[in-house]
Backbone bond lengths (Angstrom), bond angles and torsions (degrees), N, CA, C in turn:
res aa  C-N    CA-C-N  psi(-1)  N-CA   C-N-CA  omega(-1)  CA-C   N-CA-C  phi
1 X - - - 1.447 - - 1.517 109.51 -
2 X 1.171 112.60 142.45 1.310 127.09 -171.57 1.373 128.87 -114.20
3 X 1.824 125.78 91.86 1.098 115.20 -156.25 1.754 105.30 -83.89
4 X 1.301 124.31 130.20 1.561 123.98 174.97 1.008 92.47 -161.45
5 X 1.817 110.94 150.20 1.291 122.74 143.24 1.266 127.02 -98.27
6 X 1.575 131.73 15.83 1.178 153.17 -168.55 1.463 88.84 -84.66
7 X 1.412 109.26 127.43 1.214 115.36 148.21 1.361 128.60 -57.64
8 X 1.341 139.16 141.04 1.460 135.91 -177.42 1.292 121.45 -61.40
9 X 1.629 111.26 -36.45 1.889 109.47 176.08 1.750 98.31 -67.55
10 X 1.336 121.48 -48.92 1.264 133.22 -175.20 1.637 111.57 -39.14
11 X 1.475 119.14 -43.76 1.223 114.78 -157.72 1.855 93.51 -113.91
12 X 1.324 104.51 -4.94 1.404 84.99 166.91 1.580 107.03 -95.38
13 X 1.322 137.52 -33.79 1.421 120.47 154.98 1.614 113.91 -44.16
14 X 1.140 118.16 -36.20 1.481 99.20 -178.12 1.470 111.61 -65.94
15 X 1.414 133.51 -34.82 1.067 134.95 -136.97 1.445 91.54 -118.81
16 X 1.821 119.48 -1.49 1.505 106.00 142.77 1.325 114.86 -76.61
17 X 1.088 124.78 -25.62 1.655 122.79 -145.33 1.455 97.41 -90.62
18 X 1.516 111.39 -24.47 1.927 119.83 173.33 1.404 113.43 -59.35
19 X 1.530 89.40 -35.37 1.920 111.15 -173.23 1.543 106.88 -65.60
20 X 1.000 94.16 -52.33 2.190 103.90 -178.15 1.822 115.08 -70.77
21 X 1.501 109.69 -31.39 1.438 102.63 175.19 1.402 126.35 -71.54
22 X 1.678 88.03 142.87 1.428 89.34 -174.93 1.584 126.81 -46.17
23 X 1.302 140.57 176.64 1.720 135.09 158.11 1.508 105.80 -40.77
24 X 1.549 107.07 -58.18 1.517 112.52 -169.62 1.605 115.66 -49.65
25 X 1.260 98.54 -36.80 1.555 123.77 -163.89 2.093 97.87 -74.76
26 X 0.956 112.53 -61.87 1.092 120.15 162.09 1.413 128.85 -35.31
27 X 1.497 114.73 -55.19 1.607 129.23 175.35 1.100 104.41 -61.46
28 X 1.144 125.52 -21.85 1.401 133.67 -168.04 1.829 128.41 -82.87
29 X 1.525 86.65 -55.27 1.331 114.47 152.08 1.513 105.18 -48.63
30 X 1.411 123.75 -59.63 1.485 110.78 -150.36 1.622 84.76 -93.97
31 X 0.975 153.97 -24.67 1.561 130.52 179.74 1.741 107.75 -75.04
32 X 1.780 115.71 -14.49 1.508 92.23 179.60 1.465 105.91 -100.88
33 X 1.310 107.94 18.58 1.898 116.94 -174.66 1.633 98.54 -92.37
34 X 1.389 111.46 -31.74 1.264 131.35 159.77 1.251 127.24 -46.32
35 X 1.436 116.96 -62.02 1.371 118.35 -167.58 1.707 93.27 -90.64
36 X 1.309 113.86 10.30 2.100 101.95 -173.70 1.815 78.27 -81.33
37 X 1.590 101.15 -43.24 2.075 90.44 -134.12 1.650 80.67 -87.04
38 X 0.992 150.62 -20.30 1.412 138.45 142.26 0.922 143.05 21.49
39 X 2.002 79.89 -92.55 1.626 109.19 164.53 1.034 125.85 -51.43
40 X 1.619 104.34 -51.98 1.487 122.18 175.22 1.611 117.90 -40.20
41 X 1.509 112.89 -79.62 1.472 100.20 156.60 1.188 153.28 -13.16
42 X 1.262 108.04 -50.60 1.282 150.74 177.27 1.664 89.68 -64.55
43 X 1.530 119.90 -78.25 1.544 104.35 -176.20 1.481 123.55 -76.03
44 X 1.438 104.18 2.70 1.466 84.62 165.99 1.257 112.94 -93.43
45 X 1.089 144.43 -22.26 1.859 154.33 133.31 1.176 96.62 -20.81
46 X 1.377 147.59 -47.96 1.429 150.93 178.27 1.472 103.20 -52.26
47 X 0.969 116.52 -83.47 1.642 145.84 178.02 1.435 91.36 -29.16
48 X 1.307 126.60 -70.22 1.585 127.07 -152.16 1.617 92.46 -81.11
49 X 1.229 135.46 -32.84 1.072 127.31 -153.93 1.779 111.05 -117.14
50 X 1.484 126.73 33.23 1.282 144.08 -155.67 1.555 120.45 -45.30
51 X 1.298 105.41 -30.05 1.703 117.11 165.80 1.616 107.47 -74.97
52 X 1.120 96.93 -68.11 1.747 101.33 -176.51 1.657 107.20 -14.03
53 X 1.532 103.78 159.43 1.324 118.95 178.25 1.388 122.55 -115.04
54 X 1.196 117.13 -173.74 1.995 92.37 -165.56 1.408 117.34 -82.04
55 X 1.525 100.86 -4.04 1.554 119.82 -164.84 1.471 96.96 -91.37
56 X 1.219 136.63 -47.86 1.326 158.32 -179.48 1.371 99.83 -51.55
57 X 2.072 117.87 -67.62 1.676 110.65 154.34 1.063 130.98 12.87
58 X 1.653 95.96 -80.68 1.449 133.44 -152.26 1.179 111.44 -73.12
59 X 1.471 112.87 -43.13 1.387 112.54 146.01 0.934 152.13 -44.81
60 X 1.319 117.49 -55.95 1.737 127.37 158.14 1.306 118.01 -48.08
61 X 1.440 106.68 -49.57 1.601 98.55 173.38 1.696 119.73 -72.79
62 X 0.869 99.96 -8.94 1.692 93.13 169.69 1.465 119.30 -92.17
63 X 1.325 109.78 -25.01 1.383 128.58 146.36 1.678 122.56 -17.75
64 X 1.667 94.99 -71.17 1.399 128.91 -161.91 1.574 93.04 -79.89
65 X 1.418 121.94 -44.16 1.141 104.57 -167.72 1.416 110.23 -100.49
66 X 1.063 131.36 -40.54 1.645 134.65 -172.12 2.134 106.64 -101.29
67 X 1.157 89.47 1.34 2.086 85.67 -178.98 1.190 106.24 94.03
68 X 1.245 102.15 164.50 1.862 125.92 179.02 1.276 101.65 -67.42
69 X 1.436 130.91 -34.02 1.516 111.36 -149.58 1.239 92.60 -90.89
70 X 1.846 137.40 -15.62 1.091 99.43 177.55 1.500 114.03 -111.75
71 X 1.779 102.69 -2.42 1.657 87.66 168.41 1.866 105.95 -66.69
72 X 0.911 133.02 -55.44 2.175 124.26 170.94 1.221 90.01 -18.77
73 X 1.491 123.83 -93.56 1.521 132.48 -163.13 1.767 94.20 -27.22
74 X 1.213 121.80 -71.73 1.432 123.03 -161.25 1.517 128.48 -46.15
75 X 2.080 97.25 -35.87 1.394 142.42 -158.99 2.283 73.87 -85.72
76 X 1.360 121.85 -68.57 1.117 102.66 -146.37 1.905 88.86 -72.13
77 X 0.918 130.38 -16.15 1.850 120.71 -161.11 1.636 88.45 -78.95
78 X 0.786 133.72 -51.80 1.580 149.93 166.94 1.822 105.70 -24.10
79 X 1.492 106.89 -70.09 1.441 110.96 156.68 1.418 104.88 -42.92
80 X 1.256 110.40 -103.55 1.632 116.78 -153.72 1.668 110.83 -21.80
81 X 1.404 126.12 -42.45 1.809 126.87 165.19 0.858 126.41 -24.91
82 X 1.669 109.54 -46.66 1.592 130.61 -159.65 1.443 91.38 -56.69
Protein backbone atom coordinates (compact mmCIF):
# COMPACT_ATOMS: atom_id res chain seq x y z
CA UNK A 1 0.00 0.00 0.00
CA UNK A 2 1.02 3.23 -0.98
CA UNK A 3 0.68 6.23 1.19
CA UNK A 4 0.55 9.65 -1.21
CA UNK A 5 -1.38 12.47 -1.80
CA UNK A 6 0.23 13.10 -5.15
CA UNK A 7 -1.85 12.64 -7.79
CA UNK A 8 -0.55 9.93 -10.29
CA UNK A 9 -0.35 12.22 -13.62
CA UNK A 10 1.31 14.77 -11.11
CA UNK A 11 4.06 12.55 -9.89
CA UNK A 12 4.66 10.91 -13.01
CA UNK A 13 5.56 14.33 -14.67
CA UNK A 14 7.55 14.93 -11.75
CA UNK A 15 9.41 11.85 -11.88
CA UNK A 16 10.10 12.62 -15.64
CA UNK A 17 11.45 15.92 -15.00
CA UNK A 18 13.91 14.14 -12.01
CA UNK A 19 14.80 11.80 -14.98
CA UNK A 20 15.96 14.75 -17.44
CA UNK A 21 17.85 16.93 -14.73
CA UNK A 22 21.07 17.41 -14.85
CA UNK A 23 23.39 15.69 -11.62
CA UNK A 24 23.82 19.34 -10.55
CA UNK A 25 20.18 19.90 -10.92
CA UNK A 26 19.36 16.95 -8.92
CA UNK A 27 21.94 17.60 -5.94
CA UNK A 28 20.29 20.49 -5.75
CA UNK A 29 16.90 19.46 -5.54
CA UNK A 30 17.90 16.88 -2.96
CA UNK A 31 20.05 19.21 -0.63
CA UNK A 32 17.01 21.84 -0.53
CA UNK A 33 14.49 18.77 0.22
CA UNK A 34 16.95 18.52 3.00
CA UNK A 35 17.15 21.69 4.52
CA UNK A 36 12.83 21.99 4.06
CA UNK A 37 12.27 18.69 6.35
CA UNK A 38 15.08 19.92 8.68
CA UNK A 39 13.68 22.93 9.37
CA UNK A 40 10.57 21.38 9.72
CA UNK A 41 11.74 19.08 12.43
CA UNK A 42 13.59 21.41 13.78
CA UNK A 43 10.24 23.56 14.35
CA UNK A 44 8.36 21.07 15.48
CA UNK A 45 11.09 20.44 18.39
CA UNK A 46 10.51 24.24 18.70
CA UNK A 47 6.82 24.04 19.23
CA UNK A 48 6.99 21.02 21.69
CA UNK A 49 9.91 22.24 23.40
CA UNK A 50 9.11 26.30 23.95
CA UNK A 51 11.75 27.05 26.72
CA UNK A 52 14.51 25.12 25.17
CA UNK A 53 17.30 26.99 23.44
CA UNK A 54 18.57 26.60 19.96
CA UNK A 55 21.47 24.62 21.24
CA UNK A 56 19.22 22.30 23.28
CA UNK A 57 17.17 21.90 19.55
CA UNK A 58 20.11 20.84 18.12
CA UNK A 59 20.41 18.45 20.44
CA UNK A 60 17.29 16.77 20.54
CA UNK A 61 17.22 16.59 17.05
CA UNK A 62 20.34 14.86 16.76
CA UNK A 63 19.08 12.78 19.38
CA UNK A 64 15.99 11.86 17.29
CA UNK A 65 17.84 11.50 14.33
CA UNK A 66 21.39 10.03 14.77
CA UNK A 67 20.80 8.40 18.73
CA UNK A 68 21.66 9.28 22.24
CA UNK A 69 25.12 8.17 22.14
CA UNK A 70 26.07 10.70 19.90
CA UNK A 71 23.91 13.58 20.80
CA UNK A 72 25.95 13.01 24.93
CA UNK A 73 29.19 12.77 22.89
CA UNK A 74 28.06 16.08 21.05
CA UNK A 75 26.21 17.46 24.43
CA UNK A 76 29.71 16.73 26.31
CA UNK A 77 32.23 18.37 23.22
CA UNK A 78 29.81 21.32 23.43
CA UNK A 79 30.74 21.59 27.25
CA UNK A 80 34.40 21.16 27.10
CA UNK A 81 34.39 24.69 24.40
CA UNK A 82 32.75 26.62 26.94
Amino acid sequence: MELTDTDPEAARVQLALFRRASPSRRLALALSLSRSVIGLSRGGLARNLPSATDQEIGLRFVELHYGRELAEELREHLTRRR
